[in-house]
VOBA-1610 file (N, C-alpha, C; in pm, whole numbers, padded with zeros to 5 digits, always signed):
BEGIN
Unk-07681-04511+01306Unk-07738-04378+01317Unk-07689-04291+01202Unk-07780-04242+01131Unk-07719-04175+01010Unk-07734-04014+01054Unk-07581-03991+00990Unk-07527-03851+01023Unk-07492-03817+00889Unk-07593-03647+00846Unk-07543-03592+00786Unk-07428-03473+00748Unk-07316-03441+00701Unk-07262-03313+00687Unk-07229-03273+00616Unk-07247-03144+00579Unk-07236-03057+00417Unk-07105-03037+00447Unk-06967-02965+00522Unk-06863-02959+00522Unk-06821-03074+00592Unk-06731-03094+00443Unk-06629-03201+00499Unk-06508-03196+00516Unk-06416-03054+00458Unk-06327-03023+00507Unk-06306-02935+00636Unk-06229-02886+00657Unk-06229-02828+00828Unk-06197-02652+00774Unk-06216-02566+00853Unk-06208-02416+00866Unk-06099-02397+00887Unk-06036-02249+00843Unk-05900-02224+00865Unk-05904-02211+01019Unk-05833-02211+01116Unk-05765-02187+01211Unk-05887-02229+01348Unk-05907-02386+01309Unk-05997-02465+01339Unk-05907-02517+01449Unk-05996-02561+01596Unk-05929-02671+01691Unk-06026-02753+01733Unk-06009-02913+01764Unk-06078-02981+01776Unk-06048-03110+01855Unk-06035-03155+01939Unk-05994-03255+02040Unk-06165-03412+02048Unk-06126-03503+02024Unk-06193-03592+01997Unk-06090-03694+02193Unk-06201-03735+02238Unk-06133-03776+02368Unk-06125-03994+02268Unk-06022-04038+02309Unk-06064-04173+02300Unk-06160-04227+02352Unk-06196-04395+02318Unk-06297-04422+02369Unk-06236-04510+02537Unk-06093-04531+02543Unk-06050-04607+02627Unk-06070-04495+02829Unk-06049-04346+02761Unk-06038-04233+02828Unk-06151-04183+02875Unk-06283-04209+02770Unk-06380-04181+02820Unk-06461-04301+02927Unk-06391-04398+02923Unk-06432-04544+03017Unk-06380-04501+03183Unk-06271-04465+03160Unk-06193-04415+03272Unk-06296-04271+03336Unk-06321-04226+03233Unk-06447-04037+03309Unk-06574-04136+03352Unk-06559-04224+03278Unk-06720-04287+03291Unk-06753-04346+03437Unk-06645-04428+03503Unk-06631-04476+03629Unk-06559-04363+03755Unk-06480-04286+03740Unk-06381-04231+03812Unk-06460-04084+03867Unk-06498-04083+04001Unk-06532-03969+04057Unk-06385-03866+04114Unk-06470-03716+04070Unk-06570-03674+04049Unk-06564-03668+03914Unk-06511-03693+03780Unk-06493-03653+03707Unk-06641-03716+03626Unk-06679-03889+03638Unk-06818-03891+03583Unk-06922-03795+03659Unk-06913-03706+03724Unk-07014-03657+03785Unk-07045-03538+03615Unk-06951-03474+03578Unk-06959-03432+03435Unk-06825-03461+03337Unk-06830-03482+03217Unk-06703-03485+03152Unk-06770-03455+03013Unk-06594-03397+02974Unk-06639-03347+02796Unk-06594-03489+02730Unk-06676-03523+02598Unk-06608-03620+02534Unk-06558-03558+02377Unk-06610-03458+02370Unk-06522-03367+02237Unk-06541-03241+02257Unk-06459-03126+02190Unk-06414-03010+02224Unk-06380-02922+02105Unk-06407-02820+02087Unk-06384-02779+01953Unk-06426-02582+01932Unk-06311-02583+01874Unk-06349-02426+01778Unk-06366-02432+01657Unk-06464-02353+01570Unk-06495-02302+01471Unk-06539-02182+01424Unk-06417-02117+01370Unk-06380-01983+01350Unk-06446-01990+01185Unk-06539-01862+01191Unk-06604-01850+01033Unk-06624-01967+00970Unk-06726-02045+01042Unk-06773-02209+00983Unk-06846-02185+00928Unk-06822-02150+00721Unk-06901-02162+00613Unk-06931-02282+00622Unk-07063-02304+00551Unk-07105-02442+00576Unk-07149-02520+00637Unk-07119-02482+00756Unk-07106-02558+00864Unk-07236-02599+00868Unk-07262-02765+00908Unk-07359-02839+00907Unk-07417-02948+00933Unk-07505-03028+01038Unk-07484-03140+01162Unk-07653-03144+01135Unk-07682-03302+01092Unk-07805-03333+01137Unk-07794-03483+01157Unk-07844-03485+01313Unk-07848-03641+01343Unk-07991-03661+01385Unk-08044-03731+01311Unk-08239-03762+01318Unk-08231-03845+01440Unk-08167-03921+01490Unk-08206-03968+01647Unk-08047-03927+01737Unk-08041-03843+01721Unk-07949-03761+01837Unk-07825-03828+01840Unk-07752-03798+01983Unk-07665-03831+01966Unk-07624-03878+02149Unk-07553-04007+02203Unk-07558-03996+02320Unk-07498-03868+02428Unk-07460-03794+02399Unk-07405-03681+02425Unk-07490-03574+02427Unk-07491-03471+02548Unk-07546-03321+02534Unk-07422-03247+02462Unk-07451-03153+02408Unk-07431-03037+02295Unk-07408-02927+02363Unk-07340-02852+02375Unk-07345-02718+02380Unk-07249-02654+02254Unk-07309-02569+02206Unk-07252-02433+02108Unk-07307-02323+02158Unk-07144-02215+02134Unk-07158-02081+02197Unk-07126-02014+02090Unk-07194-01903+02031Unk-07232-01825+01909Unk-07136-01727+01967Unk-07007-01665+01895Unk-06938-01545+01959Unk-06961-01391+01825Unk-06974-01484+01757Unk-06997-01376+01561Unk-07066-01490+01493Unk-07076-01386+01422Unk-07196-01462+01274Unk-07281-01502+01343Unk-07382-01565+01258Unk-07515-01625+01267Unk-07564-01774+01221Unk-07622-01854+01296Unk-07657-01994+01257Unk-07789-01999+01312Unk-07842-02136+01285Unk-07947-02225+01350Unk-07946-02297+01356Unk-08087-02367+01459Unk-08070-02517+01502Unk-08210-02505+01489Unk-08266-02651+01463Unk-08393-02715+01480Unk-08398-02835+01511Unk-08484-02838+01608Unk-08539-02983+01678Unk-08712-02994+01685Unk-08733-03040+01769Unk-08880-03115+01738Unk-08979-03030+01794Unk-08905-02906+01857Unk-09025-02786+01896Unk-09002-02698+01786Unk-08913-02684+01737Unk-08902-02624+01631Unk-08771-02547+01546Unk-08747-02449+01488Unk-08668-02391+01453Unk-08607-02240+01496Unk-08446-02238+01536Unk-08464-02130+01606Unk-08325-02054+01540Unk-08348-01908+01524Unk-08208-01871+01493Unk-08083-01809+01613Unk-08002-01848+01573Unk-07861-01817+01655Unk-07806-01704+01625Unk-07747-01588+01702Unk-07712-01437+01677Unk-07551-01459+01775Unk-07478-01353+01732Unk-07358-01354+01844Unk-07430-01333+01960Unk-07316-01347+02047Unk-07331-01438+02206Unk-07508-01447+02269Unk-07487-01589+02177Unk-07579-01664+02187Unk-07510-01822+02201Unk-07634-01903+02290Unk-07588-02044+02292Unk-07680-02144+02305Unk-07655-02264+02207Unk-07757-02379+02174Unk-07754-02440+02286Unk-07798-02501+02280Unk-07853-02686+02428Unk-07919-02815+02324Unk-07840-02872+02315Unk-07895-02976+02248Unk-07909-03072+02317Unk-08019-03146+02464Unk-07970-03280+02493Unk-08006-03404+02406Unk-07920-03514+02535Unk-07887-03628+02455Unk-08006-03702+02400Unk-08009-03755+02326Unk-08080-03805+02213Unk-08213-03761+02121Unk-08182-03624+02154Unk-08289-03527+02133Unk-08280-03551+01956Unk-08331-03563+01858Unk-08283-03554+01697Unk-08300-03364+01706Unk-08158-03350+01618Unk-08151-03235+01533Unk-08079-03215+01449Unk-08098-03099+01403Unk-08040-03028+01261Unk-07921-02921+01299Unk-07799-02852+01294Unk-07787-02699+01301Unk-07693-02660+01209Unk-07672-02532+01179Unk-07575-02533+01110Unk-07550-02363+01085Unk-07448-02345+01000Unk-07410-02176+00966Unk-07447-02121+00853Unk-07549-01960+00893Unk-07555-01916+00818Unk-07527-01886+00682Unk-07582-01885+00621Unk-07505-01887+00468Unk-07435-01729+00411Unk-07504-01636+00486Unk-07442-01469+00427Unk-07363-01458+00558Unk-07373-01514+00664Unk-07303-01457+00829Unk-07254-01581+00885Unk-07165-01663+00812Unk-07143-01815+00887Unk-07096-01791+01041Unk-07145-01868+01158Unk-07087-01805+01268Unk-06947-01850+01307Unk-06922-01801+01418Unk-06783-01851+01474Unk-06848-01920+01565Unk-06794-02056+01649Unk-06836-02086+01780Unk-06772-02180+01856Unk-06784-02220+01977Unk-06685-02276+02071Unk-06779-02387+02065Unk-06776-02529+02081Unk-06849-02608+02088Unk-06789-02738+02216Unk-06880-02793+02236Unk-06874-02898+02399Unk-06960-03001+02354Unk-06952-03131+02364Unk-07020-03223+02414Unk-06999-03317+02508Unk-07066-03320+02601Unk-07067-03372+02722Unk-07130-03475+02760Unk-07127-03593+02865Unk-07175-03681+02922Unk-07145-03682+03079Unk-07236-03786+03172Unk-07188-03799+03300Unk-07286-03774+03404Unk-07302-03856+03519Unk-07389-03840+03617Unk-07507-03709+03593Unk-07476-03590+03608Unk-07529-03470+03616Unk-07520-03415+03526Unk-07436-03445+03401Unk-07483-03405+03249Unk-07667-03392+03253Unk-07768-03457+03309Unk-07869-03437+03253Unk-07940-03308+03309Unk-07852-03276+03469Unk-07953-03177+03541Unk-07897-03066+03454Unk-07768-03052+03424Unk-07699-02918+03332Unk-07762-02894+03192Unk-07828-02979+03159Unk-07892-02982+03010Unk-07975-02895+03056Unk-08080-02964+03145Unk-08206-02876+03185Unk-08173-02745+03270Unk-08071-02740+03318Unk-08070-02593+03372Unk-08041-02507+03268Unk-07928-02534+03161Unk-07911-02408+03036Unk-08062-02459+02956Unk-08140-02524+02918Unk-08234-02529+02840Unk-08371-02488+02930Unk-08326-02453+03045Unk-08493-02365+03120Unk-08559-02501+03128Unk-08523-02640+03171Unk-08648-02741+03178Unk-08679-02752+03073Unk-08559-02785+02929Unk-08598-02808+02801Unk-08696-02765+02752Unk-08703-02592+02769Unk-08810-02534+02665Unk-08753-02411+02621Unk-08653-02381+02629Unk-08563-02273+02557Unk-08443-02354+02536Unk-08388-02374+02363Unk-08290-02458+02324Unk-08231-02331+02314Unk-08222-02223+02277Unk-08095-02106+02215Unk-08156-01999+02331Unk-08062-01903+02404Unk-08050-01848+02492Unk-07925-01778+02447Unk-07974-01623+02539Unk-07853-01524+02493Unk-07764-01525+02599Unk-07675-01463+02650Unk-07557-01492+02728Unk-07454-01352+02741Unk-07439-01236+02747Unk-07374-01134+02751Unk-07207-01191+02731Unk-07144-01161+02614Unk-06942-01196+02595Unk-06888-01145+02755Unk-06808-01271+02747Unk-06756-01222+02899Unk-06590-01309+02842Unk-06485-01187+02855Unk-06356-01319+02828Unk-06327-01400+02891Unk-06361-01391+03067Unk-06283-01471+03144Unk-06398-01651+03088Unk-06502-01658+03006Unk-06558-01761+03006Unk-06506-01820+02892Unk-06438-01734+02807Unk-06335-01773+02639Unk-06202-01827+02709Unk-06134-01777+02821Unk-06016-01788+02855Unk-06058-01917+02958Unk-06175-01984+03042Unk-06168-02102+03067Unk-06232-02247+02934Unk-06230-02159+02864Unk-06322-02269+02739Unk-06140-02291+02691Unk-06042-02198+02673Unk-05937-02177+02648Unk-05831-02294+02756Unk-05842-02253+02906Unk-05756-02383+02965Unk-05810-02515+02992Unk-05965-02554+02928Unk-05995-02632+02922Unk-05950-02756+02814Unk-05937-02688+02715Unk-05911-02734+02558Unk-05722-02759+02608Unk-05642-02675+02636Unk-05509-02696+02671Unk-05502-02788+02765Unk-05555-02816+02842Unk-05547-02935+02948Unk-05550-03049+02884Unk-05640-03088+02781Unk-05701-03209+02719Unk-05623-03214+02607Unk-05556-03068+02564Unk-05485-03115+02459Unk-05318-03122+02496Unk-05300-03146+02662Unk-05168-03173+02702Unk-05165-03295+02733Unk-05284-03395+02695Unk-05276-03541+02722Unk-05370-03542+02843Unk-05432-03698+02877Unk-05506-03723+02940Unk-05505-03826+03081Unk-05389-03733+03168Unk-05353-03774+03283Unk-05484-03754+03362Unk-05556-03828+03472Unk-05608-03783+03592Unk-05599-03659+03563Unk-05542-03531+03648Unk-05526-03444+03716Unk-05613-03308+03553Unk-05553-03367+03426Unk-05594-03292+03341Unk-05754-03341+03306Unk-05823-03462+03341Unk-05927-03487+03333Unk-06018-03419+03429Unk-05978-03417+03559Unk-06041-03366+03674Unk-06083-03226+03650Unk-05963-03190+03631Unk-05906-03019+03609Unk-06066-02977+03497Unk-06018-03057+03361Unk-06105-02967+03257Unk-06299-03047+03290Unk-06308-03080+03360Unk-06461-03192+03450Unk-06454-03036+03552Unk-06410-03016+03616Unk-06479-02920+03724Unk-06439-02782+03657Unk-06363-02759+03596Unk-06380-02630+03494Unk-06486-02583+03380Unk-06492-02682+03366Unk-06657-02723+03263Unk-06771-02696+03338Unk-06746-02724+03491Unk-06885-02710+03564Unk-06889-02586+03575Unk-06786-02493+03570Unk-06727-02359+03572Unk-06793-02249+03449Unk-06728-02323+03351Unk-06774-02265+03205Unk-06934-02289+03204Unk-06969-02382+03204Unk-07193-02380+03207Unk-07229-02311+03319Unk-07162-02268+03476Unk-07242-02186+03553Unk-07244-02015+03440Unk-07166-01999+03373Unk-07112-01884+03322Unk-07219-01842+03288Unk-07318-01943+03148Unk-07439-01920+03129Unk-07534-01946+03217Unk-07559-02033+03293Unk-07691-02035+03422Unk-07696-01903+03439Unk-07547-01916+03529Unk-07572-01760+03644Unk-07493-01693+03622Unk-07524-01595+03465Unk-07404-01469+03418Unk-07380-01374+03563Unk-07470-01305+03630Unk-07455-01229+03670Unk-07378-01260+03802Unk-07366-01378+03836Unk-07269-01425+04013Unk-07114-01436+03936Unk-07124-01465+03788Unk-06976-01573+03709Unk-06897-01461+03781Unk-06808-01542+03864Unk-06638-01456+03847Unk-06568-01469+03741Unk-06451-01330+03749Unk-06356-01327+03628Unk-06245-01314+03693Unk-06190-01371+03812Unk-06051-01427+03856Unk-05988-01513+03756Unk-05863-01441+03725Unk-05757-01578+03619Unk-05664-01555+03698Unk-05601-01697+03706Unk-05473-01735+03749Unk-05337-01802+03704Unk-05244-01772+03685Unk-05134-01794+03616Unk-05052-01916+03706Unk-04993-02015+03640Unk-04933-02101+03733Unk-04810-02117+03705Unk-04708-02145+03820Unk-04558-02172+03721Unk-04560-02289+03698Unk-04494-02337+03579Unk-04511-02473+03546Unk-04363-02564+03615Unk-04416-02686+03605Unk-04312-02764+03678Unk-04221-02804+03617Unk-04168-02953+03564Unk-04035-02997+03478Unk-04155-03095+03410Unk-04269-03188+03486Unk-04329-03227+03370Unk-04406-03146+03319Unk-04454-03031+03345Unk-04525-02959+03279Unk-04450-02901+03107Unk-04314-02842+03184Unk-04203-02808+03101Unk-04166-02958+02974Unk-04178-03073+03024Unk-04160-03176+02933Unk-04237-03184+02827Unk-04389-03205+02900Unk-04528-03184+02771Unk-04498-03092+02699Unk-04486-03016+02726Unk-04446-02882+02639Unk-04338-02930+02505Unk-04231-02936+02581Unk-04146-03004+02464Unk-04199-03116+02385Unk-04259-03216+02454Unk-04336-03328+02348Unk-04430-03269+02224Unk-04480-03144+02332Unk-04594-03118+02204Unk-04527-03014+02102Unk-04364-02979+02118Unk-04312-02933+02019Unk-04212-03006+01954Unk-04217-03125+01974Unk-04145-03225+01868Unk-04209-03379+01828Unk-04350-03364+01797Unk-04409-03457+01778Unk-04412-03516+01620Unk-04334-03447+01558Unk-04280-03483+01432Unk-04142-03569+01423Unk-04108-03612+01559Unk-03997-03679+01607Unk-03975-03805+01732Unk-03929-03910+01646Unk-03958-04019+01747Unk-03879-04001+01867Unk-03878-03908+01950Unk-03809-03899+02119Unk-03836-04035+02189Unk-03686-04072+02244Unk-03674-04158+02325Unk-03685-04136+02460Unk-03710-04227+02570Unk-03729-04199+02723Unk-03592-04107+02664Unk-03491-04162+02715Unk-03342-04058+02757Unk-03357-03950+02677Unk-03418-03916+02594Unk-03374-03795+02508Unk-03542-03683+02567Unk-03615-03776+02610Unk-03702-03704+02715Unk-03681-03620+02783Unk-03587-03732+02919Unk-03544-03716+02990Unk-03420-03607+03010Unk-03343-03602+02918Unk-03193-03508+02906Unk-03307-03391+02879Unk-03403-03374+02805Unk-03430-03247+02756Unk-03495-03147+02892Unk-03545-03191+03017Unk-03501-03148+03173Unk-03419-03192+03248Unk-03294-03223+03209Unk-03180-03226+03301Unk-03192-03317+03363Unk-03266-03456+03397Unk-03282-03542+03457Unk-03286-03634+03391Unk-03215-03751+03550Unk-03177-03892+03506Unk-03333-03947+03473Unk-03309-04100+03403Unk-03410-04109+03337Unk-03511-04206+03454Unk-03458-04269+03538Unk-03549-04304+03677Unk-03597-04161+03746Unk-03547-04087+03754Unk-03622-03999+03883Unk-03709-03900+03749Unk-03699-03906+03609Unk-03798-03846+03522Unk-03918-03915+03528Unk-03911-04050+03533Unk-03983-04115+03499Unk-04145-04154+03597Unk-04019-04140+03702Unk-04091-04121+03827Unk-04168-04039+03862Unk-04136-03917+03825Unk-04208-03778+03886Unk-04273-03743+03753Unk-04321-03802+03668Unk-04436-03769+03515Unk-04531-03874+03588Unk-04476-04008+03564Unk-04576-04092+03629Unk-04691-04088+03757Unk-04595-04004+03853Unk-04694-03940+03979Unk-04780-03876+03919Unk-04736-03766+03857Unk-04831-03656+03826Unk-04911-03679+03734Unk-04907-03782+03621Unk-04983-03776+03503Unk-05054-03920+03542Unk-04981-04011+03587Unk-05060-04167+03558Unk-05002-04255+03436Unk-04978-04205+03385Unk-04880-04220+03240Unk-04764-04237+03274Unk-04644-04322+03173Unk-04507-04341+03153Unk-04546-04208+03067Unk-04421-04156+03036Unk-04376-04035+02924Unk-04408-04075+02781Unk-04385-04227+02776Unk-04387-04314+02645Unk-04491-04275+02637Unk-04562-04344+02658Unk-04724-04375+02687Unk-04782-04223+02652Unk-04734-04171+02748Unk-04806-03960+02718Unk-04811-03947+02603Unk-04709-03975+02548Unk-04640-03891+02440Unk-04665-03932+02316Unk-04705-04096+02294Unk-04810-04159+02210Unk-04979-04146+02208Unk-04971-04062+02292Unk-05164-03982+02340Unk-05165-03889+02259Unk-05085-03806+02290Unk-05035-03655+02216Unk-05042-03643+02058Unk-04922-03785+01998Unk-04922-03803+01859Unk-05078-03813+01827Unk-05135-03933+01878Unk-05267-03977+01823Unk-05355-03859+01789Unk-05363-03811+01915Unk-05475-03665+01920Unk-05441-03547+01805Unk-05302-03557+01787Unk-05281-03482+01631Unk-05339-03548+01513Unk-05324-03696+01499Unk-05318-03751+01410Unk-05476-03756+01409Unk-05575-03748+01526Unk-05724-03736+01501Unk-05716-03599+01401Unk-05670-03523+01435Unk-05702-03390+01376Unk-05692-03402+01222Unk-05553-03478+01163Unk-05533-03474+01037Unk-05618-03559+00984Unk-05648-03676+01027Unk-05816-03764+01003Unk-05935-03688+00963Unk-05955-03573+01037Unk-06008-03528+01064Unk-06083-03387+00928Unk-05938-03338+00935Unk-05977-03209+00877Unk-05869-03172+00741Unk-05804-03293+00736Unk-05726-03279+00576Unk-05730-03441+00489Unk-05690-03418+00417Unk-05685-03515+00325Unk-05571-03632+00307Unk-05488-03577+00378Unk-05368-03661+00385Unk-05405-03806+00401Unk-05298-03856+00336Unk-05274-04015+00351Unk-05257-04091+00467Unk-05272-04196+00535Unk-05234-04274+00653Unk-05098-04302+00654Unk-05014-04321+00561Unk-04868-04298+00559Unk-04834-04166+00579Unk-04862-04046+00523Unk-04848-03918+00545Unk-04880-03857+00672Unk-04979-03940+00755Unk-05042-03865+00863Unk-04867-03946+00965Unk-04873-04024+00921Unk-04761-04076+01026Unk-04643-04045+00983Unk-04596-04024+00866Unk-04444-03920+00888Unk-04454-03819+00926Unk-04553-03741+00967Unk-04593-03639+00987Unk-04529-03619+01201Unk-04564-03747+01206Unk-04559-03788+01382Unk-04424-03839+01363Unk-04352-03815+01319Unk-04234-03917+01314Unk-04255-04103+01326Unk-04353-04109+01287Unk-04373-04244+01266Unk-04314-04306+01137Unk-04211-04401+01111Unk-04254-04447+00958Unk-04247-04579+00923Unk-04326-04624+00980Unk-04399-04776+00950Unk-04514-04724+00981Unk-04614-04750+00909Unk-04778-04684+00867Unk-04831-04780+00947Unk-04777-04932+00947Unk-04856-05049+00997Unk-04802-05043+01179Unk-04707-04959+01191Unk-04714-04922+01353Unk-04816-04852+01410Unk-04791-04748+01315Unk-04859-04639+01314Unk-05034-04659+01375Unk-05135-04760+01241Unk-05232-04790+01268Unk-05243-04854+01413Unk-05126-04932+01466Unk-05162-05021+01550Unk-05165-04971+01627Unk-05101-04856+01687Unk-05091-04782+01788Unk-05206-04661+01803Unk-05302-04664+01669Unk-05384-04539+01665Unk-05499-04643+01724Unk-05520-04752+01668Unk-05620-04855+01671Unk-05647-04868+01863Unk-05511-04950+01908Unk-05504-04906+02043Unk-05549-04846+02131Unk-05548-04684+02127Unk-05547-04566+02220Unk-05703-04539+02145Unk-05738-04499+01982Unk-05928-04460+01996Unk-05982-04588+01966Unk-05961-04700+01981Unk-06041-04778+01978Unk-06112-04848+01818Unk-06071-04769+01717Unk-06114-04806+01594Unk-05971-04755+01480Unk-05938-04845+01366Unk-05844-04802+01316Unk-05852-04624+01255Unk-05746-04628+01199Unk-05755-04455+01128Unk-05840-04429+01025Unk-05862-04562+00945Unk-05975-04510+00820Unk-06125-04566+00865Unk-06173-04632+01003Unk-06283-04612+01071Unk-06309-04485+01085Unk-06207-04380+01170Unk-06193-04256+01257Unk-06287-04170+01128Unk-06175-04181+01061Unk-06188-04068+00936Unk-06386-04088+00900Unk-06379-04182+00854Unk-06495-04236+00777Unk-06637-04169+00879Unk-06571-04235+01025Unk-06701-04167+01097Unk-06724-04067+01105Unk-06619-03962+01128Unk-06634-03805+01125Unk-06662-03739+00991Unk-06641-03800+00829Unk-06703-03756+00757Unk-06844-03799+00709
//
């Protein structure tokens, strides 16, 4: 399937979560979460350039949410322009084009999705696929769940964070169906000791941490740590915490230039040929596949 894109480097203060392919097998079978699931996730803040045409689609529905600037999209009814809070519908295998303005590049939150009822949600934001771009009134509490959606997925991909950002998603698309019912209840949670752990992983991922040095960093022996991550996540800590690296290391694939040795001292990795084996592993294709496909 040939994919074109005019930017090939990434936007300043860009986020972007690519799910593996081993993770999306697991959404694919596992209720409720195949009932909908995201398989990539992404911000793009002032995306000059910005630019996506796939002539026979893509297996995935699309959503982009226009918050500033201006873009468009065209498909086979035609061509349409994008204004702030505004939002595309692209379903799956629909061929299109879209991309950012050239005097007003937009900003936008972007989703692509699969799963049981992925198809009825296409057709409910696309009106029965005859309105692809639709306006949407800014509402924060729908930025602040597009917000703990992306943090869930980017705290690793236990159960509980798959479930979580699958029925929050169903959350975030009622927002646009039915602006006028959306609640704006937020809720704050205290976090636990593995919550408190991820946390630390995802602030020393430039460092090869051992179980025990995991483990000491919440005060706990390394059986009853091990134990109570594993309940909650499905994951050993090891295991987490090599999800975590990868999903950075998509990013630097992704959106810089760095070397495959560089991307892995970067993780505290330094054997490059670990490195690959372990990236190869968890997405399913080595690091200079990854790269290659996303540019």
């Amino acid at each position: 399937m040939q994919q074109v894109i005019r930017k090939r480097e990434g936007f300043e203060g860009q986020r972007a979560i690519v799910l593996p392919k081993k993770i999306l097998e697991i959404c694919g079978y596992t209720p409720p979460i195949n009932s909908l699931y995201i398989t990539d996730i992404g911000f793009y803040p002032r995306a000059a350039y910005h630019y996506r045409e796939r002539p026979g689609g893509i297996s995935q529905n699309i959503l982009i949410y226009c918050t500033e600037g201006k873009g468009w999209l065209e498909v086979p009814t035609g061509r349409y322009n994008v204004s702030p809070n505004e939002f595309l519908i692209i379903p799956a295998d629909m061929p299109h084009k879209y991309g950012a303005d050239e005097t007003s590049p937009w900003t936008i939150h972007w989703i692509h999705f699969k799963g049981i009822q992925s198809p009825y949600f296409a057709s409910l934001l696309s009106k029965q696929y005859k309105e692809f771009v639709n306006y949407s009134p800014f509402l924060e509490e729908r930025v602040r769940i597009f917000d703990s959606i992306y943090k869930a997925l980017e705290s690793g991909y236990s159960l509980d964070n798959l479930a979580y950002s699958s029925i929050s998603f169903s959350y975030f698309l009622a927002s646009f169906s039915f602006t006028d019912k959306f609640a704006s209840a937020h809720h704050s949670i205290e976090k636990d000791s593995v919550d408190i752990s991820i946390e630390y992983m995802q602030n020393h991922l430039d460092v090869p941490l051992t179980l025990e040095e995991l483990a000491s960093s919440i005060n706990l022996s390394v059986s009853h740590y091990s134990s109570i991550f594993r309940k909650k996540t499905g994951y050993s800590p090891v295991v987490y915490f090599n999800h975590l690296k990868i999903q950075h290391a998509c990013r630097y694939l992704q959106f810089t230039s760095l070397r495959i040795n560089e991307i892995a001292i970067k993780l505290g990795i330094e054997d490059p040929y670990y490195f690959s084996r372990m990236f190869t592993k968890i997405m399913g294709m080595s690091p200079l596949e990854y790269r290659n496909k996303k540019h």
